[in-house]
C-alpha positions as a Markdown table, in Angstrom:
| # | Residue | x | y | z |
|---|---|---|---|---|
| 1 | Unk | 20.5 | -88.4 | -11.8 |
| 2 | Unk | 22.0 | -86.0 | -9.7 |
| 3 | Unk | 24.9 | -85.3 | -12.0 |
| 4 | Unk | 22.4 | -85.0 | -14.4 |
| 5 | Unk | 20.9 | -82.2 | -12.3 |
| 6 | Unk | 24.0 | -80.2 | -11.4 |
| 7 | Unk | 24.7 | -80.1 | -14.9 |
| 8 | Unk | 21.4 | -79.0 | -16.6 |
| 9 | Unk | 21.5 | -76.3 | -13.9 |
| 10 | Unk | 24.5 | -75.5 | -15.3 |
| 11 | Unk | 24.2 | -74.9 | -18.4 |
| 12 | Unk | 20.9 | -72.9 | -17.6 |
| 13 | Unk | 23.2 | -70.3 | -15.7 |
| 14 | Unk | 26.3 | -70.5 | -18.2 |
| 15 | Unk | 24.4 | -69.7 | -21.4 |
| 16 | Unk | 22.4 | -66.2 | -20.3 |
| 17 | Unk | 25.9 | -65.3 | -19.4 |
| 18 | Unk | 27.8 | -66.3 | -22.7 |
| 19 | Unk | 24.8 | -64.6 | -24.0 |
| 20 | Unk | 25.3 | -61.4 | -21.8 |
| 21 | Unk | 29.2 | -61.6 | -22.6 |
| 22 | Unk | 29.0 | -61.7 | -26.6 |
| 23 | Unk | 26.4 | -58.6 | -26.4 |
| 24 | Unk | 29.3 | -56.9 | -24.5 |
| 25 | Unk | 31.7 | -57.8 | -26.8 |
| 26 | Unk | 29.4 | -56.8 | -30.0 |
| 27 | Unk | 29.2 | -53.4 | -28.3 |
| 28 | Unk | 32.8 | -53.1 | -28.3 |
| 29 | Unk | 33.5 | -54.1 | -31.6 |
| 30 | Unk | 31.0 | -51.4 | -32.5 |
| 31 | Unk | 31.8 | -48.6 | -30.9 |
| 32 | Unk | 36.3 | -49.2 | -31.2 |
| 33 | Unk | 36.1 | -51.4 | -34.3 |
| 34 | Unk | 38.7 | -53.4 | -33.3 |
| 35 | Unk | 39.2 | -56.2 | -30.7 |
| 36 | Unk | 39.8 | -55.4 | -27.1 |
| 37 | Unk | 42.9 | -54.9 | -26.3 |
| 38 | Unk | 44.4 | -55.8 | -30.2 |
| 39 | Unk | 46.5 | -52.7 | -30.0 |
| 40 | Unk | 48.3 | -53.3 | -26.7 |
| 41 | Unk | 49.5 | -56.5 | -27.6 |
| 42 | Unk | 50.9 | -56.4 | -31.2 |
| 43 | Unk | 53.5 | -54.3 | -31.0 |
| 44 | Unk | 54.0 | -51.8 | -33.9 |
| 45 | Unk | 57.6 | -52.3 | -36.0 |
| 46 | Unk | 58.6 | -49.6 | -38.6 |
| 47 | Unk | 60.3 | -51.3 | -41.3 |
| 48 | Unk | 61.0 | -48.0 | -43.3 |
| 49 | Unk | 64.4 | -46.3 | -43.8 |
| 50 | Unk | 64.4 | -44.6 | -40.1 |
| 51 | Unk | 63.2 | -45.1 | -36.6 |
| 52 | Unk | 62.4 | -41.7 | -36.1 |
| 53 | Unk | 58.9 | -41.6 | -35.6 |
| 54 | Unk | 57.3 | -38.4 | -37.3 |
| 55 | Unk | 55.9 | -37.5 | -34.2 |
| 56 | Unk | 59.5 | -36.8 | -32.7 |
| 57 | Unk | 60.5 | -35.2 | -35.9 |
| 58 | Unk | 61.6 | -31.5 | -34.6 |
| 59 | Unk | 63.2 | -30.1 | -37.4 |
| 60 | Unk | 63.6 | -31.0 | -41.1 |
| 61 | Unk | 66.2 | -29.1 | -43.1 |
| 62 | Unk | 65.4 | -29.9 | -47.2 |
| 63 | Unk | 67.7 | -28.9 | -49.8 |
| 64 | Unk | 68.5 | -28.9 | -53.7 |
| 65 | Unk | 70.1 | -27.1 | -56.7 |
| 66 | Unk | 67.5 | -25.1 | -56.4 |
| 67 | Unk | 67.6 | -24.0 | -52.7 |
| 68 | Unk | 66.9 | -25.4 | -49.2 |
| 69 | Unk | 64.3 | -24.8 | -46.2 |
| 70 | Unk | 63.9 | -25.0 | -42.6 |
| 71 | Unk | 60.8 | -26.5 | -41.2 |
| 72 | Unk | 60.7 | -26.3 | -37.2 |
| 73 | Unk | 57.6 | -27.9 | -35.2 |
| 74 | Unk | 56.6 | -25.5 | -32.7 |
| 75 | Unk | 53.5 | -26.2 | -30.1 |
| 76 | Unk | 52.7 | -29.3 | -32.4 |
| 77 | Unk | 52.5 | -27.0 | -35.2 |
| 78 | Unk | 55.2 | -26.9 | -38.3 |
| 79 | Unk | 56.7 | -23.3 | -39.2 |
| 80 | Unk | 59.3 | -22.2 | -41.9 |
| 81 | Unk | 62.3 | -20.8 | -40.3 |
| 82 | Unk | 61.9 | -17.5 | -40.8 |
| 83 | Unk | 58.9 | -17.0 | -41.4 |
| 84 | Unk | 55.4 | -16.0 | -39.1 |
| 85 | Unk | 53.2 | -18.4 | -38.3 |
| 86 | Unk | 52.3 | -21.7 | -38.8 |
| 87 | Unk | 52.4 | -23.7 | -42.3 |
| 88 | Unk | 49.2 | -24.0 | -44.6 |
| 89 | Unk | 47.5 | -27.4 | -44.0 |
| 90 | Unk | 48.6 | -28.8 | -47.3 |
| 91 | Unk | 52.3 | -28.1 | -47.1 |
| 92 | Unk | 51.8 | -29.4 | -43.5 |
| 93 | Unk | 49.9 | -32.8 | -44.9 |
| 94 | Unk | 52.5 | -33.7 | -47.4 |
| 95 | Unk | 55.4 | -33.1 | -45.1 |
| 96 | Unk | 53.9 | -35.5 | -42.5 |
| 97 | Unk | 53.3 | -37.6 | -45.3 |
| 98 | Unk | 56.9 | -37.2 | -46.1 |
| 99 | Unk | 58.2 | -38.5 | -42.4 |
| 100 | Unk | 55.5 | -41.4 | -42.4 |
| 101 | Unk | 57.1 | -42.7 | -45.9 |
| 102 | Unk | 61.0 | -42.9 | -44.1 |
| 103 | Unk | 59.7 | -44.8 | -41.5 |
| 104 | Unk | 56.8 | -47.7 | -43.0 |
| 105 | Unk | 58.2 | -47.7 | -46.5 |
| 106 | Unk | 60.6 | -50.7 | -47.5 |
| 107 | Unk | 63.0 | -50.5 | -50.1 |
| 108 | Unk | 62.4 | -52.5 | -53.2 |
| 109 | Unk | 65.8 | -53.7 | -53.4 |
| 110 | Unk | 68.8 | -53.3 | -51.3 |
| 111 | Unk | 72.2 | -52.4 | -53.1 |
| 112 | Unk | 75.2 | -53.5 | -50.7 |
| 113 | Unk | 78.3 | -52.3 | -50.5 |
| 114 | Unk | 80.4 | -55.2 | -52.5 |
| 115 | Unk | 77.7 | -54.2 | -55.8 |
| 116 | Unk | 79.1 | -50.1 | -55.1 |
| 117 | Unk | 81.8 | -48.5 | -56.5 |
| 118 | Unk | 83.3 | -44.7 | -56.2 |
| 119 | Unk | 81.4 | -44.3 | -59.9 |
| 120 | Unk | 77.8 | -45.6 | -58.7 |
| 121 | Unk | 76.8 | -42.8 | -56.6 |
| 122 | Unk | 77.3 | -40.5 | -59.4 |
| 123 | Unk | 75.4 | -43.2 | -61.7 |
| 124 | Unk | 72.6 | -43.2 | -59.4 |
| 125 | Unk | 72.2 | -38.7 | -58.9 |
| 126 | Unk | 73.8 | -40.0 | -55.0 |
| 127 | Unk | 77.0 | -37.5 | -56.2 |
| 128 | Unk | 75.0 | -35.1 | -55.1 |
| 129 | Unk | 72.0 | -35.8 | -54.5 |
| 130 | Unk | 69.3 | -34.4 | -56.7 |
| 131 | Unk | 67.4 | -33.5 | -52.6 |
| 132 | Unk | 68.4 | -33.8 | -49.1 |
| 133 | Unk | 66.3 | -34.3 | -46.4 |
| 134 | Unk | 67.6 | -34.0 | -42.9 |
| 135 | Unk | 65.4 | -34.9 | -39.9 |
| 136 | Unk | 65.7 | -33.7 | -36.3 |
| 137 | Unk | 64.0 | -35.9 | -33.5 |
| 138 | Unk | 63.5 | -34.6 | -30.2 |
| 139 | Unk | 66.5 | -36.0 | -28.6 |
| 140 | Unk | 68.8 | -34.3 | -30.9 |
| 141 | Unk | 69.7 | -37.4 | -33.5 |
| 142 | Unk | 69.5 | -36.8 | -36.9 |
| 143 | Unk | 69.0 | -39.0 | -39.5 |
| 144 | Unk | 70.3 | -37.7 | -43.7 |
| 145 | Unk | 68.1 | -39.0 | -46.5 |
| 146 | Unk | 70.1 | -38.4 | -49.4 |
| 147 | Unk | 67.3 | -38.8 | -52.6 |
| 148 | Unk | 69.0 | -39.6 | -56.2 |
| 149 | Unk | 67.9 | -40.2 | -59.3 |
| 150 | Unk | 64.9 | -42.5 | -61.1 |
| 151 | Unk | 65.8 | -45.9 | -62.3 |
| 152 | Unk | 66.2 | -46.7 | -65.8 |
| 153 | Unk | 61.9 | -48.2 | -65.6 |
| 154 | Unk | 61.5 | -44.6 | -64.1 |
| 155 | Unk | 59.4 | -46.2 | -61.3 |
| 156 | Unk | 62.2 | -45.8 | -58.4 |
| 157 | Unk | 64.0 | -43.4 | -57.0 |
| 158 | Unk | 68.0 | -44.4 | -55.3 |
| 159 | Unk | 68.2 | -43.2 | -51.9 |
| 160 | Unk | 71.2 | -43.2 | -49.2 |
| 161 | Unk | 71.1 | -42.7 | -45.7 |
| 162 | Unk | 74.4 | -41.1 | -45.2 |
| 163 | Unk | 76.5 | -43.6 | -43.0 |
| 164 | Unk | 75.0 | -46.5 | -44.5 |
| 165 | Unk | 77.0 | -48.9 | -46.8 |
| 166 | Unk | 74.2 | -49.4 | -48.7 |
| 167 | Unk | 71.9 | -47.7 | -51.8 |
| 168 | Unk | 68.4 | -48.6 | -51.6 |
| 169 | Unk | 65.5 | -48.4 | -54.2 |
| 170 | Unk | 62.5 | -46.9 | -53.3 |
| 171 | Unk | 58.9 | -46.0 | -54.9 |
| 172 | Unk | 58.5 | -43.0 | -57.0 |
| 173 | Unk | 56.3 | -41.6 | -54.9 |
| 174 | Unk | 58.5 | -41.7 | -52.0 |
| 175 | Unk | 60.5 | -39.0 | -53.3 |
| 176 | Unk | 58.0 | -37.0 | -54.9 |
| 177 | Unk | 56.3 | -36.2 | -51.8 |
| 178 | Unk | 60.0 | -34.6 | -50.3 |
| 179 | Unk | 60.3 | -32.6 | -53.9 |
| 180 | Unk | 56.4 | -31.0 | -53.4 |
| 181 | Unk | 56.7 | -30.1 | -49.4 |
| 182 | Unk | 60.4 | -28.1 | -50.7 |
| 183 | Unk | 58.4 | -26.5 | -53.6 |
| 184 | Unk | 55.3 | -25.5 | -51.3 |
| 185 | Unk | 57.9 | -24.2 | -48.5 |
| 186 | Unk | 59.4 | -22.4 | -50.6 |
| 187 | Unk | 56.7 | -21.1 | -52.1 |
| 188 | Unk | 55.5 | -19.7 | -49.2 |
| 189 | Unk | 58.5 | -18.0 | -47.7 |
| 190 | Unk | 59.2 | -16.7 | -51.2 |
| 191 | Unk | 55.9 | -14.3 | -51.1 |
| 192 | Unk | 57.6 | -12.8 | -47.8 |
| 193 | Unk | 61.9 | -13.1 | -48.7 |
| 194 | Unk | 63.7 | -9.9 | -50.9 |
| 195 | Unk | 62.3 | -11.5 | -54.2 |
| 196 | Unk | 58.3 | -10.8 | -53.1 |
| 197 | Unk | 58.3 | -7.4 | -54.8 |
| 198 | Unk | 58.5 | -9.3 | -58.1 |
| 199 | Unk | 55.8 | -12.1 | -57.5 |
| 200 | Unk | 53.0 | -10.1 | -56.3 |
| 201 | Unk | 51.0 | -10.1 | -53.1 |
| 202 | Unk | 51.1 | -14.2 | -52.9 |
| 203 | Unk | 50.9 | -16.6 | -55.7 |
| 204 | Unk | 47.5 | -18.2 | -56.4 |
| 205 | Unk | 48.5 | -21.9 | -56.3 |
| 206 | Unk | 50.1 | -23.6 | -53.5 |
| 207 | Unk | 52.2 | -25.2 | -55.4 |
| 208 | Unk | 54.8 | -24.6 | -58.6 |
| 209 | Unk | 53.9 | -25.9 | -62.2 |
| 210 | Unk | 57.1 | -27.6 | -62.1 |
| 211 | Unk | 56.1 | -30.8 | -59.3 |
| 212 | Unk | 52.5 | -30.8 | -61.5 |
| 213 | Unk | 51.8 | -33.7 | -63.4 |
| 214 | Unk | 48.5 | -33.5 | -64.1 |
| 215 | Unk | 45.9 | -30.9 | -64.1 |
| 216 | Unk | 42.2 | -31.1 | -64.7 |
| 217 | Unk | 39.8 | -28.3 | -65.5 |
| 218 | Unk | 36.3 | -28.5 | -65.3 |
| 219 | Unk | 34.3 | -25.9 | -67.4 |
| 220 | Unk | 30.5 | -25.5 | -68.7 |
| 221 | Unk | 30.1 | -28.9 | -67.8 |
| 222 | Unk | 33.0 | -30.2 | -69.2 |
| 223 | Unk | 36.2 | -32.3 | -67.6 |
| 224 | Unk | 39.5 | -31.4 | -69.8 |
| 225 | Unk | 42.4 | -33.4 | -68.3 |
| 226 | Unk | 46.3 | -32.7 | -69.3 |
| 227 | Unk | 49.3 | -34.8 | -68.4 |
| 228 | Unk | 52.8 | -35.0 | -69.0 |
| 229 | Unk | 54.5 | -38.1 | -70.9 |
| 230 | Unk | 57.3 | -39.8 | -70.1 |
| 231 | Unk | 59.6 | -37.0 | -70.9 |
| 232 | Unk | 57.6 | -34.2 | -69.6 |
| 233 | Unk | 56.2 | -33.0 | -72.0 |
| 234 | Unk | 52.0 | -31.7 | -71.9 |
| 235 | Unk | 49.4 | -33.4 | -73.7 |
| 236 | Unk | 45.5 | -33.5 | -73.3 |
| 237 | Unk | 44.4 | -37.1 | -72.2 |
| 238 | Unk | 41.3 | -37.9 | -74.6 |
| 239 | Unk | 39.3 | -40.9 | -72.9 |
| 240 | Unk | 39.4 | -43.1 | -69.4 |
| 241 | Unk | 43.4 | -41.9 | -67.6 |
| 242 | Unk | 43.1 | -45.1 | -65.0 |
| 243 | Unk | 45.2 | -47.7 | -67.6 |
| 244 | Unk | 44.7 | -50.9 | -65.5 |
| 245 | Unk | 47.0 | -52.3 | -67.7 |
| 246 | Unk | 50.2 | -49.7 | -67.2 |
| 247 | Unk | 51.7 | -50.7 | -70.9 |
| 248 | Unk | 50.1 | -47.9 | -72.4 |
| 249 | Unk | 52.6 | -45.0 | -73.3 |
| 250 | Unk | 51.2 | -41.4 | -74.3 |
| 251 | Unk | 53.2 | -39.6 | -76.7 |
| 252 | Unk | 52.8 | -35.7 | -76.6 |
| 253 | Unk | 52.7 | -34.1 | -79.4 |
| 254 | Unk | 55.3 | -31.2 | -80.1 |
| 255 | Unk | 53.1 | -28.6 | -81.1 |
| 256 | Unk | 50.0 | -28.6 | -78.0 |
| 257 | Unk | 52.8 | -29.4 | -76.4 |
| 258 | Unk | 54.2 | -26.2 | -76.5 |
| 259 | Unk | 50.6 | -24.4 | -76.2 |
| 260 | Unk | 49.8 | -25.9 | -73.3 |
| 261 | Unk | 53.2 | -25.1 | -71.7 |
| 262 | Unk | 53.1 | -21.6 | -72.2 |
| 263 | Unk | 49.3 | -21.3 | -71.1 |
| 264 | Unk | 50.5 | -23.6 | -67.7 |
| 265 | Unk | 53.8 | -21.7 | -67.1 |
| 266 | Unk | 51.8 | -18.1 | -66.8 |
| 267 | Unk | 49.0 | -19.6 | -64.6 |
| 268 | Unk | 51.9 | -20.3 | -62.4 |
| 269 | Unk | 52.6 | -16.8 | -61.8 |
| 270 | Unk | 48.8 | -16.2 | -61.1 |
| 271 | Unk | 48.9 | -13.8 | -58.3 |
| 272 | Unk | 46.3 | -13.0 | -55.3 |
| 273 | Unk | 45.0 | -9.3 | -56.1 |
| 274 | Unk | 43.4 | -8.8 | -52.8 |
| 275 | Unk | 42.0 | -10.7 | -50.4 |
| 276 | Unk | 38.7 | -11.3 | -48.9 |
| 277 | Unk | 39.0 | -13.4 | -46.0 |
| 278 | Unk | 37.2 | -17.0 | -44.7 |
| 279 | Unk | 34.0 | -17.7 | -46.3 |
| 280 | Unk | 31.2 | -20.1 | -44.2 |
| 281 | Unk | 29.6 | -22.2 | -47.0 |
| 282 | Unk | 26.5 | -19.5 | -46.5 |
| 283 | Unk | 28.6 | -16.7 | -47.4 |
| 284 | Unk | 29.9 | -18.6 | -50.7 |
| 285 | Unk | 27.0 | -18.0 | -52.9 |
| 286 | Unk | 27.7 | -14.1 | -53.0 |
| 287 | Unk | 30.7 | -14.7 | -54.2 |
| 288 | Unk | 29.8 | -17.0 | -57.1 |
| 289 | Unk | 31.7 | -19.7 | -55.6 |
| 290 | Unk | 28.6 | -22.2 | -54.3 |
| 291 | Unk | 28.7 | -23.0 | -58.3 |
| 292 | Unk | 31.9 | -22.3 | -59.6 |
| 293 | Unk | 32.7 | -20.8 | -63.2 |
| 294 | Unk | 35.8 | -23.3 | -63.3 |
| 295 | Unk | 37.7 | -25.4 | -61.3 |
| 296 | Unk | 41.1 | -26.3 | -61.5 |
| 297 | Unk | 42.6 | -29.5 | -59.9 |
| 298 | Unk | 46.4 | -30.0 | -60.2 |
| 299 | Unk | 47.8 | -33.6 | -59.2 |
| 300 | Unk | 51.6 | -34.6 | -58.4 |
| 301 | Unk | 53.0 | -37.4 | -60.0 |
| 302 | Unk | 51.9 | -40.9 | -59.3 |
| 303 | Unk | 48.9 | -38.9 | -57.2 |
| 304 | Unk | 45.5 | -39.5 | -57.3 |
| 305 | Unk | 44.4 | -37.0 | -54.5 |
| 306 | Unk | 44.5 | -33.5 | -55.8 |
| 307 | Unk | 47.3 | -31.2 | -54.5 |
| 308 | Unk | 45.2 | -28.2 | -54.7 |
| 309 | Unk | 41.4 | -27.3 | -56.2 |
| 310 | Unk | 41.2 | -23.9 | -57.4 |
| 311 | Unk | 38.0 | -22.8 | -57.5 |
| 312 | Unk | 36.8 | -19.5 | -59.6 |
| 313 | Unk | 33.6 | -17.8 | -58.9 |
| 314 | Unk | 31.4 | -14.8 | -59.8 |
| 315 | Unk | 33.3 | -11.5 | -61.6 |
| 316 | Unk | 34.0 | -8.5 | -58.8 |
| 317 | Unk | 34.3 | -6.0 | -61.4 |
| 318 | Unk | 35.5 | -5.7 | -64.7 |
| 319 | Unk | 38.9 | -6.8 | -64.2 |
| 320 | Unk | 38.9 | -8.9 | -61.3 |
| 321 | Unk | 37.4 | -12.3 | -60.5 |
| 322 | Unk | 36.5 | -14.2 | -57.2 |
| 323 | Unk | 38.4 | -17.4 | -57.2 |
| 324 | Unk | 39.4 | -19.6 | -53.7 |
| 325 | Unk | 41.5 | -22.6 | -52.6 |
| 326 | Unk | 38.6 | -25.2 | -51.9 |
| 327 | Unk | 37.8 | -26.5 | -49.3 |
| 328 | Unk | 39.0 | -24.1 | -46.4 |
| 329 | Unk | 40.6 | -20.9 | -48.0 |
| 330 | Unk | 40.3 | -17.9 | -48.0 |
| 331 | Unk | 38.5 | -16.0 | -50.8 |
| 332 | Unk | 40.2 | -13.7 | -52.7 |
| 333 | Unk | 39.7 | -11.6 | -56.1 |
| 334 | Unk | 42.2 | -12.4 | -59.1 |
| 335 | Unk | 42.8 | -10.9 | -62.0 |
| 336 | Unk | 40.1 | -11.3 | -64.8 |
| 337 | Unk | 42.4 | -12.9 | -66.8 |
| 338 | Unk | 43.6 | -15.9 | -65.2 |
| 339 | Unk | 40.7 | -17.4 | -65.7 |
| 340 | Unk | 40.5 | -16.6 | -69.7 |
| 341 | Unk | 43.7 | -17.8 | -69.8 |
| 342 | Unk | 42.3 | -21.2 | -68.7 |
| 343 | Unk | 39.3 | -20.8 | -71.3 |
| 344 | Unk | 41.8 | -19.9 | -74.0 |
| 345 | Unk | 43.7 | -22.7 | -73.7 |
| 346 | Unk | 40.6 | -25.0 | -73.5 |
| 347 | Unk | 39.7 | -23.9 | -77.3 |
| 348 | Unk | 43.5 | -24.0 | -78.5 |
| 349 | Unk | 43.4 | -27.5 | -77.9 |
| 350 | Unk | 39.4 | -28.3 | -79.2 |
| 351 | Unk | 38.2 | -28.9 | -75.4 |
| 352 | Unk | 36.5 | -25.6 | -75.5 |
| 353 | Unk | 32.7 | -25.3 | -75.0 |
């Protein structure tokens, strides 16, 4: 009876305190989301192309056919060499984006070197490479990631890391995201180098036509969506774009084709005419831009995040027309017929209201 006793007593003061422990534990869960303690003990493991974690990443030099930049982080902000000032926050998201993929991302296939010959590199756009991507770390290593062509499915890219016997395969996208930080850098240091006398005060988009794969516009209450097919080429996507399937192949057709490149290819050159400055959402309704006229969303390929949303508001005069980078920039006044151009284009291929 006594054991009895000692144990009923217990389990009278063990269960207020499992009770009081599981509260405490319910709190924690709430408040971190995780277990305690989950991150300390499984240790992270990058099983991407590099160790070089993007947060040591220094400097990254990127180069093609079509010219190379210098990106330098300074005060845990990224510059272009050359260049005052720190980047805009989208080149800055996609070329964090950039160093994330090299390290997490895990080749599809490895190619070794018995499978290589002299021949393949040049097989494979390795000899050159179509882009070059050379990263810094802190510590002074540097690591080359040599980027080559697609595969014959189009859904990889080849990629060497110079001093490696090996070619690996990895996901479109992995390369993609290298090709639009180079166009955006360049972009930007291009409105400030010896050719800015011919492109205007800045260009409009963020971005160049050529790493665009899609672009939607949105107009008196209408969504008009263009794409490129397998060969490049523009065509307006009529009905749902998500194909669950992935079988279905769009065609473009030679004609809109060519309207909608010529319309696309100008809107590239869209230059600011003057600029306004930051707008607080209170301030956007005298500007026409709290309901915009037309927005613009332009996606890179295999994307499904916009790379930039234009957004054009009220007219400031006859010639000129509010327009601004959505969410965060700056508005400015373009001219009136940037956005006809849009409009124009919208009726040349039946999409117009």
């Amino acid at each position: 009876m006594t054991d009895q006793a000692a144990m009923h007593g217990m389990t009278r003061w063990l269960l207020p305190l499992l009770a009081v422990c599981l509260v405490a534990l319910l709190g924690v869960l709430v408040v971190s989301g995780q277990w305690p303690e989950l991150r300390s003990k499984v240790a992270f493991a990058p099983k991407g192309l590099v160790t070089i974690a993007p947060a040591d990443a220094q400097r990254v030099e990127i180069r093609s056919d079509s010219g190379s930049v210098v990106l330098l982080r300074k005060d845990g902000e990224w510059t272009i060499d050359g260049v005052d000032g720190a980047v805009s926050s989208e080149l800055k998201s996609h070329l964090e984006t950039a160093l994330q993929l090299v390290t997490v991302s895990e080749p599809a296939r490895e190619i070794s070197a018995a499978e290589l010959t002299a021949a393949s590199f040049a097989a494979f756009g390795l000899d050159p490479p179509t882009t070059v991507a050379v990263i810094e770390a802190a510590n002074g290593s540097t690591t080359s990631v040599n980027l080559g062509a697609l595969n014959p499915a189009s859904t990889s890219h080849y990629v060497r890391i110079a001093g490696r016997p090996k070619v690996y395969l990895m996901p479109r996208h992995f390369g993609e995201e290298w090709r639009v930080t180079l166009d955006m850098a360049r972009r930007l240091r291009g409105t400030t180098g010896p050719d800015a006398a011919n492109r205007g005060k800045s260009l409009l988009l963020p971005v160049s036509m050529a790493q665009v794969w899609a672009l939607e516009i949105v107009f008196a209450g209408k969504l008009t969506r263009f794409e490129r097919d397998a060969a490049g080429n523009w065509f307006r996507h009529l009905g749902q774009h998500n194909h669950a399937a992935g079988n279905l192949v769009h065609v473009a057709d030679p004609e809109q084709a060519r309207t909608i490149d010529a319309a696309l290819r100008a809107f590239d050159a869209a230059a600011v005419e003057t600029r306004i400055g930051p707008a607080d959402p209170s301030q956007l309704a005298r500007y026409g831009l709290n309901l915009p006229s037309l927005i613009v969303l332009v996606f890179a390929r295999d994307a499904s995040a916009p790379l930039a949303r234009l957004e054009f508001g009220a007219s400031a005069d006859s010639l000129d027309r509010y327009a601004r980078l959505a969410p965060n920039g700056a508005v400015v006044t373009v001219a009136e017929f940037e956005m006809r151009r849009l409009t124009e284009l919208l009726r040349a291929v039946g999409a117009g209201s």
